[in-house]
C-alpha positions as CSV (number, residue, x, y, z in Angstrom):
1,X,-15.4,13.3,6.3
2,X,-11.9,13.3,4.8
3,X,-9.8,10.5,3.8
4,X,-6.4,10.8,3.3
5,X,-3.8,7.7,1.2
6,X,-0.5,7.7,3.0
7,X,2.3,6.3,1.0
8,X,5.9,5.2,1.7
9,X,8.5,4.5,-1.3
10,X,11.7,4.1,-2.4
11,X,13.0,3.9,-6.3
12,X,9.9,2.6,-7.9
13,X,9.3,5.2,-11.1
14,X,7.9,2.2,-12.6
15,X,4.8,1.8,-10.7
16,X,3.9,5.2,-8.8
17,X,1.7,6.7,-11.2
18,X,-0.8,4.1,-11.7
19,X,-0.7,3.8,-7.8
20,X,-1.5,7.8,-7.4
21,X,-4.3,7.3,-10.5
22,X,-5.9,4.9,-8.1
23,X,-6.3,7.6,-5.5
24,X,-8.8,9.4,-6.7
25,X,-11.4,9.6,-4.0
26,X,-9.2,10.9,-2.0
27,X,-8.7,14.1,0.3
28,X,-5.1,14.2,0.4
29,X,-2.2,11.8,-0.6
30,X,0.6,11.8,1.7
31,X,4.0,10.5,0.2
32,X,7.1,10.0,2.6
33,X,10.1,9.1,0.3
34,X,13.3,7.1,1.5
35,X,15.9,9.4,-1.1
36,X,14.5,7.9,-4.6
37,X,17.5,7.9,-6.8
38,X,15.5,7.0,-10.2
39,X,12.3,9.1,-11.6
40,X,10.3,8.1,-8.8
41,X,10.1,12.3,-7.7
42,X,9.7,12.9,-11.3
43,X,6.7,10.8,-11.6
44,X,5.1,12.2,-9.0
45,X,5.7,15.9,-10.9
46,X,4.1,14.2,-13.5
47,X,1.1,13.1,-11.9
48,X,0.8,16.5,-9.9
49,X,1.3,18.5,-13.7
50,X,-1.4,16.1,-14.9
51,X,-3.9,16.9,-11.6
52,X,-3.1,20.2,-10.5
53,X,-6.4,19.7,-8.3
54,X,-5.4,16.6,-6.6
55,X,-3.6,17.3,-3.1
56,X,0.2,15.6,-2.7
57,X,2.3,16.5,0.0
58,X,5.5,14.9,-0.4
59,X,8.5,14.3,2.3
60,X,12.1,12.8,2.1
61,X,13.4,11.1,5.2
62,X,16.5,9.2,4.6
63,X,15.4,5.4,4.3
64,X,15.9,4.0,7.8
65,X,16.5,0.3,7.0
66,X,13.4,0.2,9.0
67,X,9.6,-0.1,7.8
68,X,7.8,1.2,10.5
69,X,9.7,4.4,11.0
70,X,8.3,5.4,7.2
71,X,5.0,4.1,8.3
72,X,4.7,6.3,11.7
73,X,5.8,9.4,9.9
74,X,3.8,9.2,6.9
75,X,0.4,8.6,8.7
76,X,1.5,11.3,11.3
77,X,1.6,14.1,8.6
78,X,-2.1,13.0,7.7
79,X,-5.1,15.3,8.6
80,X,-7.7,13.2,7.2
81,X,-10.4,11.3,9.7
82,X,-9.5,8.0,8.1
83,X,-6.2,7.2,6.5
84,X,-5.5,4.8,4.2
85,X,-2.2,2.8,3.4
86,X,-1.0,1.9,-0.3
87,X,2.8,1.0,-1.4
88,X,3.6,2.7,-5.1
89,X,3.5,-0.7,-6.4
90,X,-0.1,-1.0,-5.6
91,X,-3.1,0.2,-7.0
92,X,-7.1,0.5,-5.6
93,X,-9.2,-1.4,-6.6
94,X,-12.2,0.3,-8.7
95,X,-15.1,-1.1,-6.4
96,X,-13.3,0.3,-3.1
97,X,-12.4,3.6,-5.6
98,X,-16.2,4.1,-6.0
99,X,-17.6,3.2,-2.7
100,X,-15.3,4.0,0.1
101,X,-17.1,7.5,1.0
102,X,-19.8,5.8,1.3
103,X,-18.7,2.7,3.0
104,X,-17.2,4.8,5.7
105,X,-19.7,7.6,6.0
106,X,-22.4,4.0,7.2
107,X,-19.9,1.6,9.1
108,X,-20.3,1.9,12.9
109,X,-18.7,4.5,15.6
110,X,-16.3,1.6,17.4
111,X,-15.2,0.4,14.0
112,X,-11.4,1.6,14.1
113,X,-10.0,-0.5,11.4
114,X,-10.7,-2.2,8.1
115,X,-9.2,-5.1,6.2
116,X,-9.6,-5.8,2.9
117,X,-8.7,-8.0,0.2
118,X,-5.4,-8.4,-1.8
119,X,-4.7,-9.8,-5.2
120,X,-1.2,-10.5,-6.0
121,X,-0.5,-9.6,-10.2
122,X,2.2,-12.0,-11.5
123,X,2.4,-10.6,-15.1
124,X,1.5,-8.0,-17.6
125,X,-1.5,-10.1,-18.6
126,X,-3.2,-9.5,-15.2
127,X,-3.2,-13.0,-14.1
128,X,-2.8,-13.5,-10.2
129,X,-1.7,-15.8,-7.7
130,X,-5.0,-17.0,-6.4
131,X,-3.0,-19.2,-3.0
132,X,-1.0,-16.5,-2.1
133,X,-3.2,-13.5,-1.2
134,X,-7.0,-13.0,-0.4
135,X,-8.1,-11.4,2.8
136,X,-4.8,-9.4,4.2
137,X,-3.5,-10.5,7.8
138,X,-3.6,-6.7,8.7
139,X,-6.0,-3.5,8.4
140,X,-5.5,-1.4,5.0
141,X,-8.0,1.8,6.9
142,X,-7.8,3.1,9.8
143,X,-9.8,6.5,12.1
144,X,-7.0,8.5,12.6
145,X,-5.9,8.6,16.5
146,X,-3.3,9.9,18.3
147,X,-2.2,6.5,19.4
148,X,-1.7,4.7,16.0
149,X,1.8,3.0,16.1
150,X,3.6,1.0,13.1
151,X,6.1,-1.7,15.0
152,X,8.1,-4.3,13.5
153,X,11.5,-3.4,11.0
154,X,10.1,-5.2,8.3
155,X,6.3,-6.9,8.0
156,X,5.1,-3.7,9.8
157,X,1.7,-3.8,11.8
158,X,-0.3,-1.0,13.8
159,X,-0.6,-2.2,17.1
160,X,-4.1,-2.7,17.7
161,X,-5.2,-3.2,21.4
162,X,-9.0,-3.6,22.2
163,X,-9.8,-2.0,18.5
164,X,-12.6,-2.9,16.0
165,X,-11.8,-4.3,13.2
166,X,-14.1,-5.2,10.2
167,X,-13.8,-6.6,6.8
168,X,-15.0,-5.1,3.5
169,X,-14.6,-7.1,0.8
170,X,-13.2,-4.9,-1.7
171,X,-9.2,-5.4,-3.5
172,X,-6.0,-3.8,-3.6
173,X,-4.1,-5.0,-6.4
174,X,0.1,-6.0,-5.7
175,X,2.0,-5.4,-8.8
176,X,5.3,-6.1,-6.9
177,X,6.3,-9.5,-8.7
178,X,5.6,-8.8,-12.4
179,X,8.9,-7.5,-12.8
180,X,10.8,-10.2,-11.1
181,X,14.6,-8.5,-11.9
182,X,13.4,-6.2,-9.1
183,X,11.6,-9.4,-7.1
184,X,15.3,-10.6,-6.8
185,X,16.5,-7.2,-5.8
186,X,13.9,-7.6,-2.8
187,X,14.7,-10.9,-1.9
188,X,18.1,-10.3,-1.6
189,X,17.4,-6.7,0.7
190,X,14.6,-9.1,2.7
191,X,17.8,-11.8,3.1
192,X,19.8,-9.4,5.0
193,X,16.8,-8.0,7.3
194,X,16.4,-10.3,10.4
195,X,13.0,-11.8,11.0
196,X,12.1,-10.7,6.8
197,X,11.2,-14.6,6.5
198,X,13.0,-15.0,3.7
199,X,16.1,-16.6,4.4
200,X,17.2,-18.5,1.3
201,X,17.8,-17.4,-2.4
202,X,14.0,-18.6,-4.0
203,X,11.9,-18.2,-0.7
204,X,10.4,-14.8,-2.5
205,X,10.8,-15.1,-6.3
206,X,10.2,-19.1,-6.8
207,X,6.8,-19.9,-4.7
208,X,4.1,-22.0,-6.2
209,X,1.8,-19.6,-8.3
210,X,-1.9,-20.8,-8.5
211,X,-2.2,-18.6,-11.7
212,X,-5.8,-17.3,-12.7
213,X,-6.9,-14.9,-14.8
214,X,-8.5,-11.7,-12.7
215,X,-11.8,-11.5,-12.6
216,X,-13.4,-8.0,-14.9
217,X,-14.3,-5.0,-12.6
218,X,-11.8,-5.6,-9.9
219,X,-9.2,-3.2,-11.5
């Protein structure tokens, strides 16, 4: 059984290395990258210096303006039998890092997809946003299959007809909003992108945060 981390990103030097350090039960890592102007291409040299017996395949394809085009293409250069997502501002947790071969090597045949759990970081201190989060709405794992298709611009989701899906409570941790400079950077992109959600200045950066410390052992 192989397993194989497919990642999309754009400019985030800041947070792709501890994102490919959390990869390490992995196969392969599969990055598609949208024409990173920062280090973000650098970072990844860095990693791949660090591991030289960790397997990266990285692509450019011109950002899109369009999720699911990034999404389609990095899964389709996968070769593992299941393929997990991350974004380079995420990073596994270490109870998924240390169980996943095992937890897919037992789950049954007609299981096609997984979901798991999210926590969203809100600063360096590792406190998290325990109302925003918790079970995601979509799979994080699939079985690769010739018919798995990313829709939607932006909030992407595979289109899942008649599949299996079953949850695993394990975490992903979302490091996205600790540096909120950037935060505002996203709201504004998500402002222009039709159907994004986020309409006004504030709908991203200034939720409520139900802030609580996470829990040791999730990292």
């Amino acid at each position: 059984m192989r397993i194989s981390v497919a990642m999309i990103v754009l400019d985030d030097a800041l947070n792709i290395f501890r994102a490919l350090t959390s990869c390490d039960f992995a196969d392969e890592i599969v990055i598609v990258d949208g024409g990173s102007t920062d280090a973000t291409i650098r970072e990844i040299s860095r990693f791949t210096t660090e591991n030289p017996d960790r397997v990266v395949k990285v692509y450019t394809h011109p950002w899109p303006d369009n999720f699911s085009i990034q999404r389609n293409l990095s899964f389709e250069k996968c070769d593992g039998d299941f393929i997990i997502r991350l974004d380079s501002d995420e990073m596994f947790g270490l109870r998924l890092r240390g169980s996943i071969k095992a937890f897919l090597t037992e789950i049954p045949n007609e299981a096609l997809s997984i979901r798991i759990r999210q926590n969203n970081i809100i600063d360096e201190d590792l406190r998290y946003a325990a109302n925003l989060g918790g079970w995601e709405s979509h799979p994080r794992i699939f079985r690769r299959s010739a018919d798995l298709n990313w829709v939607g611009k932006v909030h992407e989701y595979v289109e899942l007809v008649d599949r299996m899906c079953i949850d695993w409570n394990v975490c992903v941790n979302h490091y996205g909003w600790v540096d909120r400079e950037k935060l505002k950077k996203k709201e504004q992109k998500y402002m222009e992108m039709p159907g994004s959600g986020f309409e006004t200045v504030g709908s991203l950066t200034d939720r409520f945060y139900e802030v609580r410390q996470l829990p040791y052992g999730v990292l």
